[in-house]
N, C-alpha and C positions, 0 to 999 in steps of 0.2 A: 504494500500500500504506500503511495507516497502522501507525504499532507499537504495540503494546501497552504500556498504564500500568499500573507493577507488573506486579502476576498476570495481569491481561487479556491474553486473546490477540489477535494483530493481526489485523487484516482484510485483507482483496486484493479491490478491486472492481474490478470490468469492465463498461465502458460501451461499449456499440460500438451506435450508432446509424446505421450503415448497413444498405441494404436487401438487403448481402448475410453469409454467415460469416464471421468473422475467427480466423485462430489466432493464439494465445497458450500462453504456455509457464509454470506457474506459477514462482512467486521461488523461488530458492534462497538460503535466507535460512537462517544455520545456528541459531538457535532452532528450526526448525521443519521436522520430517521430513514434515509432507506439510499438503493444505490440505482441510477440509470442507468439501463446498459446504452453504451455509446458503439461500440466496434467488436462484432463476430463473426471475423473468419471462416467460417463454414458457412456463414448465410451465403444464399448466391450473389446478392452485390455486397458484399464486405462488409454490410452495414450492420444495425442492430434493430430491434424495432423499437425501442425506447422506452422499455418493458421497467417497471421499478419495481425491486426486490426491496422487502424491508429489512433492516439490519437485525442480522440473524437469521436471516432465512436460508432453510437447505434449499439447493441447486446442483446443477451437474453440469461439466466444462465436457463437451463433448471430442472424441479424438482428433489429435493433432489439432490443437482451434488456440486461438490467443481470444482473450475474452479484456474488457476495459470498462470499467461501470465509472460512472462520476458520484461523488456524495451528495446527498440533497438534504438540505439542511432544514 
């Protein structure tokens, strides 16, 4: 997770370069009630759909994918 400078919000990447799912559970990081996904790799255009996970929520990094949520405070 990187944190946010100033005003920026943080990032939470996920790297899971295995050839199978991996769960992960987003941070529970008290600036931040929940995470946007911004960038996944395995969607067909690159993008994410801008889905919010609340902090703490279980999730799965599907194979070989780079995953990028932003915090949302």
């Amino acid at each position: 997770m990187l944190g946010g400078i100033g005003n920026a919000a943080p990032l939470y990447i996920v790297l899971n370069a295995a050839p199978d799912p991996i769960a992960l559970k987003t941070p529970t990081w008290p600036p931040c009630r929940a995470w946007k996904a911004l960038i996944d790799t395995t969607a067909p255009d690159g993008g994410a759909t801008g889905a919010l996970l609340e902090a703490g929520q279980p999730a799965e990094a599907p194979p070989r994918a780079v995953l990028v949520f932003e915090g949302v405070r």
